[in-house]
C-alpha positions, 0 to 999 in steps of 0.5 A: 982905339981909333974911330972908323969915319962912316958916311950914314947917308950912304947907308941909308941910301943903301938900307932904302934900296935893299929893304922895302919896310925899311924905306916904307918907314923912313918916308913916313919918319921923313913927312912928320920931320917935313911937317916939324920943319914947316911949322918952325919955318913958319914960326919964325918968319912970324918972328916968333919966339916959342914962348910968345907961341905957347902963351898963344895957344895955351899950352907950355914952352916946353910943348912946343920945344920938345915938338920942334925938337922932335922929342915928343909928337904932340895931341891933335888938338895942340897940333892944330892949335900950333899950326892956327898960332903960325898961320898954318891949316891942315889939309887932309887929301884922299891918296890918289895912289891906292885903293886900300885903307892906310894903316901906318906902322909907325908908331909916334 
């Protein structure tokens, strides 16, 4: 059987237009991937490899492989402490947008 050639991101594109939770959890999925790939950007620029990261901050190379391969999203406290070892800080800013609490429905 032969396989059919699908372009996905059309799909996507089209799932995010049509259906507004959809597109509500995919902007959420997306900035903890924009997050994965700012800390691996930084990592590497300081030229370092996983391991030298994780000896670091005391953690194992495995949690920082399976952060960065997106496997596993790690505790706040190893969060930070891999942002501190790359030279990143987490800033936390009021949403401007909305008046309401944010209770996202992601569940990592």
């Amino acid at each position: 059987m032969a396989f059919e050639k699908i372009n996905a991101q059309k799909i996507v594109e089209h799932k995010i237009r049509s259906d507004e939770q959809f597109e509500k959890a995919y902007k959420e999925v997306e900035q903890v991937y924009g997050l994965i790939r700012e800390v691996v950007r930084a990592r590497k620029e300081k030229g370092l490899t996983q391991k030298e990261l994780a000896d670091m901050i005391g953690v194992k190379q495995q949690v920082i492989s399976r952060f960065e391969c997106e496997r596993h999203i790690p505790t706040l406290d190893n969060f930070i402490s891999i942002l501190g070892g790359v030279g990143l800080t987490l800033k936390i800013e009021r949403n401007a947008d909305t008046d309401q609490e944010y209770c996202g429905t992601t569940r990592y």
